[in-house]
N, C-alpha and C positions, 0 to 999 in steps of 0.2 A: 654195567654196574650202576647201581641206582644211587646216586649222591644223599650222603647223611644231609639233614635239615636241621639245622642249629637253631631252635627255638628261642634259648634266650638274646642271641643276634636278633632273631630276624622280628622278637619281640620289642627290642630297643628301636630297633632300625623304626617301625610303624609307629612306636608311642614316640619319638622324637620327629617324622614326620606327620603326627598329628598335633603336635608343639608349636610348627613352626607354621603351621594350617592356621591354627588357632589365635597363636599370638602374632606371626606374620610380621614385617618392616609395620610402624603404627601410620596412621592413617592422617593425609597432611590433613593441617586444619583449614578450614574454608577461611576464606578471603573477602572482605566485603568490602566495598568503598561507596561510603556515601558524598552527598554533596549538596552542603548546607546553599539554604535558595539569601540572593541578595536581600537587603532591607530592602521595603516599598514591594514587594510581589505579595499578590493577592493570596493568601491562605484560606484551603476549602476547611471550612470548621465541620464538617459532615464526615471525617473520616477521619482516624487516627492509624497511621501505619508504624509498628515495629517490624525491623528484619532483623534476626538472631539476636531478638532482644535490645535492638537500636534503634533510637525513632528515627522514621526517615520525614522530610517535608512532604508534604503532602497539599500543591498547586490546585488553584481553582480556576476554573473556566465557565462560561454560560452553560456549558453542555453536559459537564465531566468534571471529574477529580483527578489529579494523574499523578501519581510518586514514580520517580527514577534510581536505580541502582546499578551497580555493576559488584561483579561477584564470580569467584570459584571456589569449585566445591559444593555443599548445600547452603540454600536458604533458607529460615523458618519464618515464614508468615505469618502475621498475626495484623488481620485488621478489625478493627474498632468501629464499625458507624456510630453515626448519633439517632437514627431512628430503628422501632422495634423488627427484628428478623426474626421473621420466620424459615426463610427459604433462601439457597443461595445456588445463584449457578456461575461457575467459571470459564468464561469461553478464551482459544475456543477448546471445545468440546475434545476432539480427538486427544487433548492432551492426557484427557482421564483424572484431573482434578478435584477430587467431592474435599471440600476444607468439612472440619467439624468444628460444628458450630455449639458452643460453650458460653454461658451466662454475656450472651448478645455479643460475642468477640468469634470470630472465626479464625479460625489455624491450616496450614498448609506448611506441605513441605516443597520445596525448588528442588530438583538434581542440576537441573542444567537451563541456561537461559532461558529467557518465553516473554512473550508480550500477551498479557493477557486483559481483558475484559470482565471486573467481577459486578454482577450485576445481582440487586436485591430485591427479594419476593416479587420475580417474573417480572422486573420492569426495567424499562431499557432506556427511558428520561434521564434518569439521572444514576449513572454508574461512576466507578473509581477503575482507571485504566492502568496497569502497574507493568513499566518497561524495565526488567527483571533481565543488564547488558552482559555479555562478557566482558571479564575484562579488557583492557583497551592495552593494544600495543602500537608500537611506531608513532607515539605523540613526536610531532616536530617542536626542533628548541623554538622558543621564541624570539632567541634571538636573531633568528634568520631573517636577512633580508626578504626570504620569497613567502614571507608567514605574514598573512593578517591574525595577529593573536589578541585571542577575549580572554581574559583571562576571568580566574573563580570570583563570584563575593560584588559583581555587578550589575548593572541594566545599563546597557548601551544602548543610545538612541544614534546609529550610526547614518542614516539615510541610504542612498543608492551608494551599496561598495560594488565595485568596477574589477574585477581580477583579470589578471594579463597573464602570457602564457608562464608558465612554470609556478604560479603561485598556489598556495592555500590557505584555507580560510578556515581557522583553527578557532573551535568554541567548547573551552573547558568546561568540563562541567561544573554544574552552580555559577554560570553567566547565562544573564537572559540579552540577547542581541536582538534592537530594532530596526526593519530597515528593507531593502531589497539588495536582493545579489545580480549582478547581472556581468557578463561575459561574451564577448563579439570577436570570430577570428583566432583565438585564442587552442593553446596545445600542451595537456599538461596542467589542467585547472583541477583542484581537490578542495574539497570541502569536508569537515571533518570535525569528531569532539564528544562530546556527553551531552553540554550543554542545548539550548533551546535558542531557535531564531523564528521571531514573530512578527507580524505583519504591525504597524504604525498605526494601527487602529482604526476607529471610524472615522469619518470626517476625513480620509485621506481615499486618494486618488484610485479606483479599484486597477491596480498596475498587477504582470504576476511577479510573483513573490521571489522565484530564483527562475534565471531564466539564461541558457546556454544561446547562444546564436552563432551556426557555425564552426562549431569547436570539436576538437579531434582529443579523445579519452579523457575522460571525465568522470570524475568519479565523487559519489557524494556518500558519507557514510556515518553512521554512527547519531546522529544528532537528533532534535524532537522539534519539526515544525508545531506552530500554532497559530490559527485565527485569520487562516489566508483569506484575502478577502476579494482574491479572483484565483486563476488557474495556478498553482504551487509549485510544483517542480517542470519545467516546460525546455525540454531541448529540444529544437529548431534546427534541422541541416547539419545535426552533427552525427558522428560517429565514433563508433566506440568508445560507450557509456554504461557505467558500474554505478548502481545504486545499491546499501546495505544496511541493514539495520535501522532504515530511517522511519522513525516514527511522526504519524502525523494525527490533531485531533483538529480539525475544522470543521463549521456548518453554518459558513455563509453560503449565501444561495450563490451557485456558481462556482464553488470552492475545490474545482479540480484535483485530483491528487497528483500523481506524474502523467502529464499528457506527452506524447512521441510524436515530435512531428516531423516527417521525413528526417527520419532519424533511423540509423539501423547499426546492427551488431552491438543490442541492449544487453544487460544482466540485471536485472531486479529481482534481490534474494533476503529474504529474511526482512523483510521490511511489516508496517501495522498502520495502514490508512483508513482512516475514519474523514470521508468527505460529501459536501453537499454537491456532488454533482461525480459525475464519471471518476472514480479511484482510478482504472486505470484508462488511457483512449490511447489509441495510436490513428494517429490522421496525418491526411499527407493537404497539408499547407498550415505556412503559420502566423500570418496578418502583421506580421513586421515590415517596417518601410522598406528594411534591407531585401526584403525576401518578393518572390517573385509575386506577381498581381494575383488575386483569387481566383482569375480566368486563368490563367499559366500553368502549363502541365509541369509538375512538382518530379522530386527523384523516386527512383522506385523504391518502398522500402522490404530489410529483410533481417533475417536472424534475429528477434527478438527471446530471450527468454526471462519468464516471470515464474519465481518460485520460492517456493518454503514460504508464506505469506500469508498475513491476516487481515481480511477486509471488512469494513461496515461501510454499507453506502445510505445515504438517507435518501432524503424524499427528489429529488433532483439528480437525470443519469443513471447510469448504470454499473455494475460491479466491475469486469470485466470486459470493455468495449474496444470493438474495432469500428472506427466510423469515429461523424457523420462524414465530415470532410477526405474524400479519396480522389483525389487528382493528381494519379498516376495512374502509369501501364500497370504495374504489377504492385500489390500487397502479401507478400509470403514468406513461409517459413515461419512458425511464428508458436511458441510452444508457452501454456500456462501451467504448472504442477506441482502438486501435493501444495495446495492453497485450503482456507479456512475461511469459507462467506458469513460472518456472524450475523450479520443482518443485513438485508438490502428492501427498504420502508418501502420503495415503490420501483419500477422499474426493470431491468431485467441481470441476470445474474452475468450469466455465459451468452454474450450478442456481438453481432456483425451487422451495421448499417449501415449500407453503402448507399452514400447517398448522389455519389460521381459515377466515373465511369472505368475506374480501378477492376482490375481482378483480384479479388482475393482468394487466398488457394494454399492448402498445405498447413491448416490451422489444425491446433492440437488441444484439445481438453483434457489433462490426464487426473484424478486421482483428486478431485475437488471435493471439498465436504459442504454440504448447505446447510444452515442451521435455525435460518431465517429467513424466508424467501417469500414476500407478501403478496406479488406480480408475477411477473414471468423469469420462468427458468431460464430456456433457450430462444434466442430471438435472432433468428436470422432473417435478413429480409433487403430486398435491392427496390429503390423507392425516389419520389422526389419528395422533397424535403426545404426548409427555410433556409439549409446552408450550404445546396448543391451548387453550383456552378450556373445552371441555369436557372434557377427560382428568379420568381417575376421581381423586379428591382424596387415597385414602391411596397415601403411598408403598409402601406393601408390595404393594398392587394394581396400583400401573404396574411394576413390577418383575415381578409374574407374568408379565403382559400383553406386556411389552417382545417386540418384534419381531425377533429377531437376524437381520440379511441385510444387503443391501447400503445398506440405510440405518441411520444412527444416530438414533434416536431416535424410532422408530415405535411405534406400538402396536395390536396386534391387536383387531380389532373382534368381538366375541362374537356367533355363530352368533344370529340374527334380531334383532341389533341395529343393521342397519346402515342400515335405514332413521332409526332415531330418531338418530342420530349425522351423518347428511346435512345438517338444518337449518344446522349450522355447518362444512359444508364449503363450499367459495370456487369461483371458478375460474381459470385461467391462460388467456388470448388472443392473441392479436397478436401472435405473436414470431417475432423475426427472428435467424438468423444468417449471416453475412455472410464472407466471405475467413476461415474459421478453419481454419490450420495445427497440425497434432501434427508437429514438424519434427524431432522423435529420442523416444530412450524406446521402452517398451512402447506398447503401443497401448491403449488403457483404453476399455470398454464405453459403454454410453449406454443412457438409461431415459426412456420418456415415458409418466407412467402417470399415468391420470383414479383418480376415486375411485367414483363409478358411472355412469350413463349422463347425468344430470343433471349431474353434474360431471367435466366432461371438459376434456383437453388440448384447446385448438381454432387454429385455421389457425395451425401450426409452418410457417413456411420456412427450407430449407438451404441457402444457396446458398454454391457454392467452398467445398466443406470435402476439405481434403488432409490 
């Protein structure tokens, strides 16, 4: 028997489930938290930022502009320069970004976090960098004995702060902190905040800027280096190490971003480095007094992974890097992905330079986007160099020697010496690259060079490269 169909039921039924379609639970309202900058910080008068119709500060640097936020829900952006636009690009790129641009103000909308690059009529001098946070959870009390706390609304000129095991190093947002971090031995060290920790300026000592030696899980997250004025983030002999969200804008010459040195079972996620030299290195030795002689075979490193991440590398170093320094058996395991190269001015993007006597092997390129690549893409290559283990000891020697071409930092092997200079060459294996796009830009070369028939480039795959 065929069941009657009660129309005006099943007519109720639909028009009250298109009711509850329509009008639905209402929609939380976004969340925003700004953080007013202390007296005496320098303000970039080149840009004006509103989010959801709030002005935020907006910092100046020799390089850059940068506002900070933290937020859930949406953002509306609204920046303001002071010079005329014509063109705007928002990197990076994959975000799919186009602001519209309105009587010389451009607008955009956030869904969800981003550290972006907005740069005007195709020039890359002088841009406004806008770190766009999640909200922030697990802030520690300050009243805790194991809390270094900076608190909002200051500039602390603190000099070398020292962290021992179990502490953190809490910088609220809207505090600007001067100084170095440094940690020896130590298990259980965090560093953490909204706020901004910068290097003591010129005229001070080029020391690095936060520096782990030795130290067992580590975790640095949420905060915005600036102005480093040697190597930035640098853990040494330690293990198991969580880097997040840390934003950096440096361009001293030399101005490393996170360099790994025999350091292994890394996470670096979500992070936006903008640096004069290597964004990322991993090298095995670290020229610390504690730490073994630059002749002394280092520990093996492994497990690294670097991901979800936004790079500009300038004129010094490269994007991406493995090298120079490998004084170990082994360099593996070792995964880069779903990364964003916004610019890299000279140099190479995706490189391995081995300038010891290391295997490197088991390396992963996955899902990179290029957007600016002026140099070389891929640069693999096993070589001697100014910081191998055996380079000639006087500096006037490597300065004859020095190699000028498309590597920095080479040195010429003298006509029947290249066998006695092989014992300390390495090799490169296993590498993989994976979905890597150059999606604007020049098009930049690529190098896969062994160092003699013993030491060779071995089984490279390319796969999906546009």
């Amino acid at each position: 028997m065929i069941p009657r169909l009660d129309i005006n039921r099943c007519l109720f039924s639909v028009l009250a489930m298109t009711f509850l379609l329509v009008s639905g639970p209402a929609p939380a309202r976004a969340k925003l938290i700004t953080y007013p900058a202390p007296e005496g910080v320098a303000r970039a008068r080149d840009f004006r930022v509103r989010i959801n119709g709030q002005e935020v500060f907006v910092y100046d640097t020799e390089v850059a502009a940068f506002a900070y936020f933290s937020f859930d829900g949406q953002a509306e952006v609204e920046i303001a320069p002071r010079i005329d636009v014509k063109h705007v690009e928002v990197r990076p790129k994959s975000l799919g970004i186009r602001p519209v641009l309105r009587d010389n103000a451009m607008r955009f909308t956030l869904a969800r976090p981003a550290n972006l690059s907005v740069e005007l009529n195709g020039e890359s001098k002088r841009v406004l960098y806008l770190f766009a946070n999640p909200l922030e959870t697990g802030a520690p009390n300050p009243e805790d004995a194991n809390v270094r706390y900076f608190a909002p609304g200051r500039i602390y000129d603190a000099g070398t702060i020292e962290l021992r095991s179990g502490e953190t190093l809490y910088i609220a947002g809207g505090a600007v902190v001067r100084g170095t971090v440094l940690a020896r031995d130590a298990r259980n060290v965090h560093i953490a905040g909204r706020g901004i920790f910068e290097s003591e300026g010129k005229g001070k000592q080029k020391t690095r800027l936060i520096q782990f030696i030795r130290c067992q899980n580590v975790n640095v997250s949420g905060i915005i280096v600036v102005n480093s004025q040697s190597w930035t983030l640098v853990p040494v002999d330690c293990d198991h190490v969580t880097v997040r969200n840390v934003k950096m804008v440096n361009w001293q010459f030399g101005s490393d971003g996170i360099d790994l040195v025999s350091t292994s079972n890394v996470l670096i996620e979500g992070c936006f480095l903008r640096d004069n030299d290597d964004c990322i290195s991993v090298k095995v030795w670290g020229g610390d007094p504690g730490y073994p002689r630059k002749d002394e075979l280092g520990p093996d490193v492994h497990h690294i992974r670097v991901l979800d991440s936004v790079f500009w590398n300038m004129a010094w170093g490269n994007a991406l890097e493995i090298g120079f320094e490998l004084r170990a058996h082994s360099v593996s395991d070792i995964l880069f992905r779903n990364c964003d190269v916004i610019h890299v001015e000279r140099g190479a993007v995706l490189s391995i330079h081995n300038g010891d006597y290391a295997t490197v092997s088991d390396v992963h390129y996955e899902n990179i986007r290029v957007e600016d690549a002026r140099h070389k893409l891929i640069d693999l290559a096993i070589f001697l160099s100014q910081y191998s283990v055996d380079r000639p000891p006087s500096a006037e020697e490597r300065k004859r020697r020095y190699l000028e071409g498309a590597w920095d930092g080479v040195l010429k092997v003298p006509p029947g010496e290249r066998s006695n200079y092989a014992r300390n060459r390495g090799h490169i294996r296993h590498i993989t690259f994976k979905n890597i796009q150059v999606v604007d830009g020049s098009l930049p070369f690529s190098i896969i060079s062994g160092y003699d028939v013993n030491h060779q480039v071995e089984d490279v795959t390319v796969e999906h490269l546009v």
